[in-house]
NUZALUM-902593 format. One record per atom (N, C-alpha, C, CB): x, y, z. Coordinates in steps of 0.05 Angstrom, whole numbers, padded with zeros to 5 digits, always signed. Glycine has a CB too. Example, Ala and Ser with C-alpha at 12.3 -4.5 7.8 and 13.67 -1.06 7.14 Angstrom:
// NUZALUM-902593
+00264-00114+00156
+00246-00090+00156
+00264-00066+00156
+00226-00089+00181
+00257-00045+00142
+00273-00021+00143
+00258+00001+00157
+00282-00012+00114
// end
This chain:
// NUZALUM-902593
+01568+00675+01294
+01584+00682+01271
+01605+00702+01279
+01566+00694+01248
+01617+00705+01273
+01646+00723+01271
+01663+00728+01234
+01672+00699+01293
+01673+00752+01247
+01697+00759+01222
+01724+00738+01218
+01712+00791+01230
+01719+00731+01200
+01745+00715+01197
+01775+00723+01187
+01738+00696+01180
+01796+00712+01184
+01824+00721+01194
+01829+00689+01167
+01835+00720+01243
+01812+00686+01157
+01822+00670+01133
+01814+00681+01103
+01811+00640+01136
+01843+00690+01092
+01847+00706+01077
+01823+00706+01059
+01871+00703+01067
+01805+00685+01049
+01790+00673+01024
+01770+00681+01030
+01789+00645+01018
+01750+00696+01051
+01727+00695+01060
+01721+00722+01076
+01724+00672+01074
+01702+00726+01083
+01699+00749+01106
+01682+00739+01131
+01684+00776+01095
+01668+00712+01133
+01658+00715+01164
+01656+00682+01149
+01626+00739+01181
+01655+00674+01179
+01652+00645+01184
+01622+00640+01196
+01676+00632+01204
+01607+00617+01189
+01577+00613+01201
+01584+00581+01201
+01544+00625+01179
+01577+00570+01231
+01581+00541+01236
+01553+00535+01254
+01613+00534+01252
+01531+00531+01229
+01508+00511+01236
+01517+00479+01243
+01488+00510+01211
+01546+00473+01236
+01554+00447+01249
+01582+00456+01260
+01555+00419+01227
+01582+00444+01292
+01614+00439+01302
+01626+00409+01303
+01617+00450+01335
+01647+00411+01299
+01664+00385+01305
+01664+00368+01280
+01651+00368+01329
+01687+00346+01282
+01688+00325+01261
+01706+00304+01262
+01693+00335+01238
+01707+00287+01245
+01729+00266+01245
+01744+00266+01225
+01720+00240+01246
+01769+00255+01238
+01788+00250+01206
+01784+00233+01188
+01813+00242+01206
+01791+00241+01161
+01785+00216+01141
+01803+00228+01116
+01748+00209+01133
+01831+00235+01128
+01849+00234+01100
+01877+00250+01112
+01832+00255+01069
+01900+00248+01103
+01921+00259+01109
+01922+00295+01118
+01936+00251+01087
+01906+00306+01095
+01905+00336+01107
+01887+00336+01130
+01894+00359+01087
+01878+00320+01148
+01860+00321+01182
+01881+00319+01203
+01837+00291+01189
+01909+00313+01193
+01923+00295+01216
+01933+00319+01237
+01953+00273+01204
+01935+00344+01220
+01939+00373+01251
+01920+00393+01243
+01975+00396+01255
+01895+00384+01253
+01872+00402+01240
+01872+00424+01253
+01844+00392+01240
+01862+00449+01246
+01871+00474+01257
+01845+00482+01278
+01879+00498+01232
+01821+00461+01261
+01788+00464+01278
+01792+00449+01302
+01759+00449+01262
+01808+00435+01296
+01810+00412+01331
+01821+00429+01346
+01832+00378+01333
+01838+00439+01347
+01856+00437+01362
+01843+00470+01372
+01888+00429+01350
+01815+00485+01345
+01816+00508+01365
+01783+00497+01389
+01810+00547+01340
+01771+00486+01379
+01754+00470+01385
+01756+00457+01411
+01752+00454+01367
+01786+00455+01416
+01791+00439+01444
+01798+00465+01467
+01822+00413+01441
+01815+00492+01450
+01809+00508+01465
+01790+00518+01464
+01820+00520+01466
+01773+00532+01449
+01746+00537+01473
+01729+00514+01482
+01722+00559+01462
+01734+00492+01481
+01719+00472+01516
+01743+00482+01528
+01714+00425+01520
+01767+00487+01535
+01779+00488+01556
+01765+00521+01565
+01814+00483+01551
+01754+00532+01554
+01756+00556+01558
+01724+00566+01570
+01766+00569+01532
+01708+00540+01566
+01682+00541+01572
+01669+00559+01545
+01678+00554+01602
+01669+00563+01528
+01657+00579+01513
+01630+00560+01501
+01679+00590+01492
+01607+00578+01493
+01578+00569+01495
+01582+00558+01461
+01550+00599+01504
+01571+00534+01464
+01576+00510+01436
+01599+00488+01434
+01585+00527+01407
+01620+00494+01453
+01638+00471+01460
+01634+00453+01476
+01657+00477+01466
+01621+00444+01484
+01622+00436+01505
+01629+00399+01502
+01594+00448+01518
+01624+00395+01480
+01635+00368+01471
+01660+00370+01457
+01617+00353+01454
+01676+00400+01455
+01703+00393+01442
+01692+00394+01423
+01721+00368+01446
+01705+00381+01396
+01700+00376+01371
+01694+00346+01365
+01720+00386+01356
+01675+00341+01388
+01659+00323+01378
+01627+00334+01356
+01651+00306+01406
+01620+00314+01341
+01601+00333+01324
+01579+00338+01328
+01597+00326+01304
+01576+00370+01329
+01546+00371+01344
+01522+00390+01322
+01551+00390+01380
+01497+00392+01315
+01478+00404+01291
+01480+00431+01319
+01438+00383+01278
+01476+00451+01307
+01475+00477+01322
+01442+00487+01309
+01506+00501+01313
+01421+00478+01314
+01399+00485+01304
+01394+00520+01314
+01377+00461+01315
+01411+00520+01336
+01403+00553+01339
+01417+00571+01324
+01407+00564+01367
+01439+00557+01307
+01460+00578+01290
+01442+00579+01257
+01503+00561+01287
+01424+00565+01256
+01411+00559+01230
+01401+00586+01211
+01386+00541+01237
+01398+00606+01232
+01383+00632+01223
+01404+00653+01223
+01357+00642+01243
+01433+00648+01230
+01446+00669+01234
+01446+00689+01208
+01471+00662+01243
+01450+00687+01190
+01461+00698+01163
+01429+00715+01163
+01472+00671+01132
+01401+00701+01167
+01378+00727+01161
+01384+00749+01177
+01346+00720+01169
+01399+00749+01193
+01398+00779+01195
+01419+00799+01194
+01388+00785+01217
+01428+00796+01176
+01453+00810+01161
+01438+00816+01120
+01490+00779+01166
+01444+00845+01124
+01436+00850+01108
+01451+00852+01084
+01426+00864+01114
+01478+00866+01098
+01494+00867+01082
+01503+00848+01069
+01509+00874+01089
+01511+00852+01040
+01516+00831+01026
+01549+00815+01032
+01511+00843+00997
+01545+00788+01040
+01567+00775+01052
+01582+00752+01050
+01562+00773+01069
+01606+00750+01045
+01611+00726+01040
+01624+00705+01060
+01623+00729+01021
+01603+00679+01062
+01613+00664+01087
+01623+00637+01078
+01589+00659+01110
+01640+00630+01096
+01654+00599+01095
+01640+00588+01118
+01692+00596+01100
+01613+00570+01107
+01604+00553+01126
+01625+00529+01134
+01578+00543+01117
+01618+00532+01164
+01623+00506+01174
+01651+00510+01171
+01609+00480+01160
+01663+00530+01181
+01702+00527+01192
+01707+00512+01200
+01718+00542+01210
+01695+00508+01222
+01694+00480+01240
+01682+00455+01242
+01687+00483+01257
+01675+00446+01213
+01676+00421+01211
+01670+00414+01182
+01660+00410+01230
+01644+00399+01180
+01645+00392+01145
+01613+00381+01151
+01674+00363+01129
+01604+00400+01120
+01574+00405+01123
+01557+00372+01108
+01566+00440+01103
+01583+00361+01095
+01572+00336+01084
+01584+00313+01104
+01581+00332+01051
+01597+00308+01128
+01605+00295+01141
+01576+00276+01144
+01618+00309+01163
+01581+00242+01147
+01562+00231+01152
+01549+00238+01164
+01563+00217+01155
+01553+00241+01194
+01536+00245+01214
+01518+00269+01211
+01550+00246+01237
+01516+00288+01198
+01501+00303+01195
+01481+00286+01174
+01514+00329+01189
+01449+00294+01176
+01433+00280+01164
+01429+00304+01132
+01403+00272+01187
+01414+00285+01120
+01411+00306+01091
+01393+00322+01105
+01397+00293+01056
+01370+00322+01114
+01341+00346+01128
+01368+00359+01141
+01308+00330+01159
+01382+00360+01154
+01389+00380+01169
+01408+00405+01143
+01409+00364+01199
+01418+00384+01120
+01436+00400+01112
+01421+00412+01086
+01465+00386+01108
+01388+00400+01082
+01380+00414+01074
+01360+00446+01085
+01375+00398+01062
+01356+00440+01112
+01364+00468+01125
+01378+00488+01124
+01370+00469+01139
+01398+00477+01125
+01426+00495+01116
+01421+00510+01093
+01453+00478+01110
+01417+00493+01070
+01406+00510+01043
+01388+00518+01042
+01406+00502+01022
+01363+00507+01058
+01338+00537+01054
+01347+00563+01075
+01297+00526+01067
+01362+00572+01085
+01376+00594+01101
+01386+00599+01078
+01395+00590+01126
+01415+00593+01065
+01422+00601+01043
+01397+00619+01018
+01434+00574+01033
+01379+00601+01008
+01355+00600+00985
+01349+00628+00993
+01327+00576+00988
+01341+00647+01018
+01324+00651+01037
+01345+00678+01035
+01317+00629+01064
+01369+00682+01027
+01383+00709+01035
+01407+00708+01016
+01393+00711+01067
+01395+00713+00990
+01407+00714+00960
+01425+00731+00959
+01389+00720+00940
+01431+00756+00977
+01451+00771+00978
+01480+00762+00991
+01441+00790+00990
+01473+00739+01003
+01490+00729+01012
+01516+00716+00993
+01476+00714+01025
+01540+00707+00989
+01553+00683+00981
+01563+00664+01002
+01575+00689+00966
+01557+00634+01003
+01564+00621+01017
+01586+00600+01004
+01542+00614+01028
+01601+00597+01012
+01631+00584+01013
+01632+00555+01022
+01650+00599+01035
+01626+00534+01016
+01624+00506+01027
+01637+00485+01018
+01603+00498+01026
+01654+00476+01031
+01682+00467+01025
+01678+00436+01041
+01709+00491+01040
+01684+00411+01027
+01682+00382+01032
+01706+00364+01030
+01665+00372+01015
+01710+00352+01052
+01723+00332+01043
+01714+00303+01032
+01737+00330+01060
+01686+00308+01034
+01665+00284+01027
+01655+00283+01005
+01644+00282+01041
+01676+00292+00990
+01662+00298+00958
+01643+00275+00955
+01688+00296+00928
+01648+00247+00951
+01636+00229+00950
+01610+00227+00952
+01643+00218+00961
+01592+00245+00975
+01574+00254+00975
+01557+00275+00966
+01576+00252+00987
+01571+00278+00946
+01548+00308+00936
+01539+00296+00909
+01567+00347+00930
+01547+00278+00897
+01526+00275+00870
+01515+00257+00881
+01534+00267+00839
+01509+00247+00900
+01485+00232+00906
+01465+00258+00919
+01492+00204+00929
+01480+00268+00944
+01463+00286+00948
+01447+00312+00923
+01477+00295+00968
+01466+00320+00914
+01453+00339+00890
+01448+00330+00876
+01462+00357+00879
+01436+00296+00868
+01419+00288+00845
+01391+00291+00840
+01422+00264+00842
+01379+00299+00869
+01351+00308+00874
+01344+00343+00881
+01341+00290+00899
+01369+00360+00879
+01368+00379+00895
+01391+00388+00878
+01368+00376+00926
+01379+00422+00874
+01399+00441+00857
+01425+00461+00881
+01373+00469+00837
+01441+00459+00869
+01462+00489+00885
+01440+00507+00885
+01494+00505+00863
+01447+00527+00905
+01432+00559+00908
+01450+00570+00892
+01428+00576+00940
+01445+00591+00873
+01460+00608+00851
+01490+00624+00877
+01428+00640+00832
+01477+00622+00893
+01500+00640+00914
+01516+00623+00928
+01486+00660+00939
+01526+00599+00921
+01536+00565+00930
+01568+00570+00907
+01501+00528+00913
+01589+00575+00933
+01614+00572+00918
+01616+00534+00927
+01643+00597+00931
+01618+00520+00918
+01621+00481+00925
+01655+00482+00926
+01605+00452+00889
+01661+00465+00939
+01697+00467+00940
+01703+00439+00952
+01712+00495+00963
+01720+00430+00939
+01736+00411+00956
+01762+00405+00961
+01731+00394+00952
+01779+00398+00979
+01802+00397+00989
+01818+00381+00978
+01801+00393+01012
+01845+00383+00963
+01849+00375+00955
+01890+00370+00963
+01832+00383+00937
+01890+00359+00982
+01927+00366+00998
+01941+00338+00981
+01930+00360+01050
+01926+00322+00970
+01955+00301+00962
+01942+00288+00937
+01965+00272+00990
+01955+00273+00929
+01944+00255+00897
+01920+00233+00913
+01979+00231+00876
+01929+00215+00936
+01913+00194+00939
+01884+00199+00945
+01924+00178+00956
+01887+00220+00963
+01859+00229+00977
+01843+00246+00965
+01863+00242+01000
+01872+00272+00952
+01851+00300+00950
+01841+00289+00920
+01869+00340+00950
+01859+00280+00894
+01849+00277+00878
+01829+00276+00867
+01853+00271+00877
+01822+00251+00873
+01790+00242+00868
+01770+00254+00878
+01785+00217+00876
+01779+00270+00894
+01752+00289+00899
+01744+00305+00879
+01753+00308+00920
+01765+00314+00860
+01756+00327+00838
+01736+00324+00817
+01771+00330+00829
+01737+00298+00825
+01718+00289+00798
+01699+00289+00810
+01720+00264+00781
+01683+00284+00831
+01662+00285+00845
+01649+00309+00841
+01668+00280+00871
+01666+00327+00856
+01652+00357+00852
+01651+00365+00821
+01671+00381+00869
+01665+00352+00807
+01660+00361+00776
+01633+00356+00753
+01682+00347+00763
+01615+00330+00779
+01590+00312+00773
+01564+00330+00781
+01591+00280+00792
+01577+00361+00803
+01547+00370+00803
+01562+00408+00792
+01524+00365+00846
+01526+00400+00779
+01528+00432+00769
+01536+00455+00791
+01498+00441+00758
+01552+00472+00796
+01550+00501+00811
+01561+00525+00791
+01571+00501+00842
+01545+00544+00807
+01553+00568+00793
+01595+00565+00804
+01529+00603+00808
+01599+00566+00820
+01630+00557+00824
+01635+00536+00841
+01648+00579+00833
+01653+00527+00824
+01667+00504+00836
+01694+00504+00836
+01660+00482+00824
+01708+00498+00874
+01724+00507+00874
+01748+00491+00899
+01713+00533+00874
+01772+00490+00892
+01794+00472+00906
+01802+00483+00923
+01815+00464+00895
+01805+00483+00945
+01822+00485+00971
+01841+00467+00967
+01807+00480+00998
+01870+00463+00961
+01897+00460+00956
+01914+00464+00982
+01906+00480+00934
+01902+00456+01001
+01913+00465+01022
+01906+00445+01053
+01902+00496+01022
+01936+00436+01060
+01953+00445+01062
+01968+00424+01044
+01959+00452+01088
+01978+00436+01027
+01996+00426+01002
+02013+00415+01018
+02010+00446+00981
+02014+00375+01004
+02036+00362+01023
+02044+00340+01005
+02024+00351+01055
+02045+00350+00977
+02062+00340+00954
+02062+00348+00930
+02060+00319+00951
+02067+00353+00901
+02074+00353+00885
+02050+00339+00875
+02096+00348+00884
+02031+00350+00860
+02000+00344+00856
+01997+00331+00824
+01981+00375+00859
+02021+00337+00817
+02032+00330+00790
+02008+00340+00766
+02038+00295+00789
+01993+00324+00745
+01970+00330+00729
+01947+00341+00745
+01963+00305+00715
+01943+00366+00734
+01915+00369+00753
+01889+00381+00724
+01922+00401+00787
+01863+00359+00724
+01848+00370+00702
+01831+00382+00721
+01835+00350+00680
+01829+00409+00710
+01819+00429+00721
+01797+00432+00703
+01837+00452+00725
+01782+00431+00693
+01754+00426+00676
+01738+00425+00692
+01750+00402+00659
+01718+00457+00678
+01697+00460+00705
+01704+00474+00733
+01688+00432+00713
+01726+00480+00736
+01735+00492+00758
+01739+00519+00766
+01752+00482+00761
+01735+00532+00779
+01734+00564+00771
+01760+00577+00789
+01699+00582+00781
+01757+00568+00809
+01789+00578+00832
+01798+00561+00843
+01789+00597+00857
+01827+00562+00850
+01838+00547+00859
+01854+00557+00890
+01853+00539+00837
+01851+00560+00914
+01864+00561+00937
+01887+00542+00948
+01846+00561+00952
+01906+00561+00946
+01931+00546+00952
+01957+00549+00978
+01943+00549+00927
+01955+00533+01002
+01967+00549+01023
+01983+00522+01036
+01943+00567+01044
+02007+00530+01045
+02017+00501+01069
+02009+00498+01102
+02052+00502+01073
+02019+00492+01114
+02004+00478+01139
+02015+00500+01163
+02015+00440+01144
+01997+00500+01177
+02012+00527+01197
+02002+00502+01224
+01990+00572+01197
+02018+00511+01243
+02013+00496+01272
+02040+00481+01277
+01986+00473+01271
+02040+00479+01300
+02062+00469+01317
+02076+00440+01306
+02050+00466+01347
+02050+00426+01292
+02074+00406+01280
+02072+00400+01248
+02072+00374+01295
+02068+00419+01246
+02061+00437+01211
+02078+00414+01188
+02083+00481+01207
+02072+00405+01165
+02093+00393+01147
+02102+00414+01126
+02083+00367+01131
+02120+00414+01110
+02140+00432+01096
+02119+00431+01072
+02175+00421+01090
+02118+00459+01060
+02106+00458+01025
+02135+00462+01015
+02079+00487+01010
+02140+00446+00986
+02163+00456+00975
+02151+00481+00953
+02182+00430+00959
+02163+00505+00948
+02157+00524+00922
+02150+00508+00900
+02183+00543+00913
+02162+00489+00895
+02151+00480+00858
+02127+00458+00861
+02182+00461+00834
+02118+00452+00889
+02094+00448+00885
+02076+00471+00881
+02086+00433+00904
+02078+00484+00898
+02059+00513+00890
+02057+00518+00869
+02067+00537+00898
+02080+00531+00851
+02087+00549+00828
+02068+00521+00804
+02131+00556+00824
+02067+00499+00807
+02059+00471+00791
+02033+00484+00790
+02061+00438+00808
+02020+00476+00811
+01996+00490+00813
+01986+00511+00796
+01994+00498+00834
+02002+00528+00808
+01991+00570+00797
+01990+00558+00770
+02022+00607+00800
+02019+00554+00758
+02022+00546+00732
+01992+00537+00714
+02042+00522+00734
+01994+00510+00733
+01964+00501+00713
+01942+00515+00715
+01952+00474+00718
+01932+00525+00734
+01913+00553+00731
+01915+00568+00719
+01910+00567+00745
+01933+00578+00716
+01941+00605+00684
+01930+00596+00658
+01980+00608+00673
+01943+00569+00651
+01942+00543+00628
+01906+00547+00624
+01955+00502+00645
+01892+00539+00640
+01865+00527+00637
+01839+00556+00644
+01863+00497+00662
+01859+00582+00658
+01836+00595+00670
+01836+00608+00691
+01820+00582+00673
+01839+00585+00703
+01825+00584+00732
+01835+00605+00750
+01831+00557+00747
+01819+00626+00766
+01837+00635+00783
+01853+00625+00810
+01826+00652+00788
+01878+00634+00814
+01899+00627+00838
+01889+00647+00852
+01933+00628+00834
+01899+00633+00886
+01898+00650+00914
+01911+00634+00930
+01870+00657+00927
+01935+00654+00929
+01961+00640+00954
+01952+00643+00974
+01991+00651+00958
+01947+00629+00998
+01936+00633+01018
+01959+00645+01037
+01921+00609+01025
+01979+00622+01038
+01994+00628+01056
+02020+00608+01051
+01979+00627+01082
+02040+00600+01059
+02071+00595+01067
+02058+00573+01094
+02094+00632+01078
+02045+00583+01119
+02049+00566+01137
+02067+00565+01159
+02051+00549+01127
+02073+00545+01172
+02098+00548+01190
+02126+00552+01170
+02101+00520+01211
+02128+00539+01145
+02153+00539+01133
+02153+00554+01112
+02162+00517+01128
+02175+00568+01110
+02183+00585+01092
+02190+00569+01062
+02206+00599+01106
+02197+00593+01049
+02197+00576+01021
+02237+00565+01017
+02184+00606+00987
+02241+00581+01035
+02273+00566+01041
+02276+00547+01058
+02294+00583+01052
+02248+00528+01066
+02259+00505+01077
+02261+00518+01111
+02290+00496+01060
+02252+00529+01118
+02264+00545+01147
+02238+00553+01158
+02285+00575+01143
+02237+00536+01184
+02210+00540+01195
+02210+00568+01211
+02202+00514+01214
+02191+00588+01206
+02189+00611+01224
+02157+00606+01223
+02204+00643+01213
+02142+00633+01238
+02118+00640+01238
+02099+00641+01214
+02119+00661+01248
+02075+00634+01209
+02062+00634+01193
+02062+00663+01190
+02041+00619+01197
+02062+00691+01205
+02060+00721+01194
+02089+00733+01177
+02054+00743+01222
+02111+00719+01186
+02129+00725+01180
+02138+00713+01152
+02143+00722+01200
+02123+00690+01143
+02131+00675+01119
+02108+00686+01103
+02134+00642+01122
+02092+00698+01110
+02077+00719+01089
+02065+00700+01065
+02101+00745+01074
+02062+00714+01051
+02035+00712+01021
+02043+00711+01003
+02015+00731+01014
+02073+00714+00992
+02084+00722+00973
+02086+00689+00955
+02113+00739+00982
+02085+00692+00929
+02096+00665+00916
+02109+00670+00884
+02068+00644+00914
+02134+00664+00883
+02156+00684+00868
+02150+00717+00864
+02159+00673+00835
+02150+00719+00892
+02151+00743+00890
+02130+00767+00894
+02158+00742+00872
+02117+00759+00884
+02082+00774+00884
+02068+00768+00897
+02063+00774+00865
+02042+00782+00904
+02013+00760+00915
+02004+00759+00893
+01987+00770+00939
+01990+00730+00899
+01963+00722+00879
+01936+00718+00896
+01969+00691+00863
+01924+00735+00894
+01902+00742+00905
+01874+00736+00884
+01908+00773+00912
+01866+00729+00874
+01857+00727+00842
+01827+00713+00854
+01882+00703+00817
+01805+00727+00849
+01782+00711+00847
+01759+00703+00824
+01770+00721+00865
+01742+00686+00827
+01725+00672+00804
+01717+00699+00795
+01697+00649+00814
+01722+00703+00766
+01694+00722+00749
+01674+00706+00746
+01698+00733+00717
+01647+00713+00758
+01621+00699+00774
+01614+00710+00729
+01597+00723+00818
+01585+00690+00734
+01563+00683+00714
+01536+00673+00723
+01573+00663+00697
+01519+00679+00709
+01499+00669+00713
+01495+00641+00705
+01484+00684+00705
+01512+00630+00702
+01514+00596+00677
+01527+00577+00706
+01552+00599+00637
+01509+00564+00718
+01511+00540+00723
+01526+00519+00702
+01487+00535+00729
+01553+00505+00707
+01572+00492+00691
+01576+00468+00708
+01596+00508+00684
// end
């Protein structure tokens, strides 16, 4: 485990490495490409690249942290990806069950899979559920998926925004994360996709969190992801879920 450097979270825990693509926001994944540097680098867990591997020894990390913490499992890959089996990923959640102080952060592009999987099996009360949501064809329909199981939050990763998302029913949804594509062959967010977004979050609720700009600026002008900053007309929106005890 480590401290993370992504604005939404404070440490990352990856009981699974590696994955495959299966939608337009995979095509400059930021896990591949760090995944390939450390195998170049020899570092202990790469050793297949980001091919997909169960890390049964990372399973216990979070028991021994006391402090109360919030993690984004699985940076590096996706905890509902086929190849992971349900026993293993229900491992994953008795670790979770097992260290209630915790919040864990678990973000899918496999929506498809969780009302089957959570038709026999509840969220842990400390289970933010999220799914990715970068274009109408792909991210869409994930929404409704994740909208089929109960969590205390449920929540969109909007990122890396790579069109104009147009209607978004946000019902049942508690935050919304919203950021463009950073990396060397990064695609452009335009501002009024963003601002579309924020907008309908205000409308329905939900809280906004600009993540980031990306390689491109909001003038169309590619610089550094530090230099194109956080700002979106102007301000940050930093904004997180007011938590409940009400599974929705």
């Amino acid at each position: 485990m480590s401290a993370s450097k992504i604005e939404w979270t404070e440490q990352t825990w990856n009981p699974v490495t590696g994955c495959t693509k299966v939608s337009a926001g995979c095509r400059h994944c930021y896990a591949e490409r760090m995944a390939l540097r450390l195998q170049a680098m020899g570092a202990a867990g790469y050793a297949r690249g980001f091919g997909l591997t169960l890390r049964e020894d990372r399973l216990g990390q979070p028991l021994d942290r006391r402090k109360p913490t919030v993690y984004f499992v699985c940076s590096m890959a996706d905890l509902f990806h086929e190849g992971v089996p349900d026993d293993f990923i229900d491992r994953v959640l008795a670790t979770i069950h097992r260290t209630p102080q915790h919040t864990y952060q678990i973000l899918t592009k496999r929506a498809e899979r969780l009302p089957a999987f959570f038709a026999s099996r509840s969220v842990p009360n400390n289970v933010w559920l999220g799914v990715t949501v970068e274009d109408r064809r792909h991210g869409l329909p994930r929404i409704e998926h994740l909208r089929r199981v109960p969590a205390r939050v449920r929540f969109l990763s909007v990122e890396p925004l790579l069109e104009d998302l147009g209607p978004l029913d946000l019902y049942g949804i508690q935050w919304v994360v919203c950021g463009g594509e950073s990396g060397p062959d990064a695609r452009p967010m335009r501002p009024e996709w963003a601002l579309s977004v924020r907008d309908q979050c205000e409308a329905t609720g939900a809280a906004f969190l600009f993540k980031q700009w990306g390689a491109w600026g909001p003038d169309g002008v590619r610089r550094d992801k530090k230099a194109n900053g956080r700002l979106l007309a102007g301000r940050l929106w930093d904004q997180r879920p007011e938590l409940s005890g009400t599974l929705l």
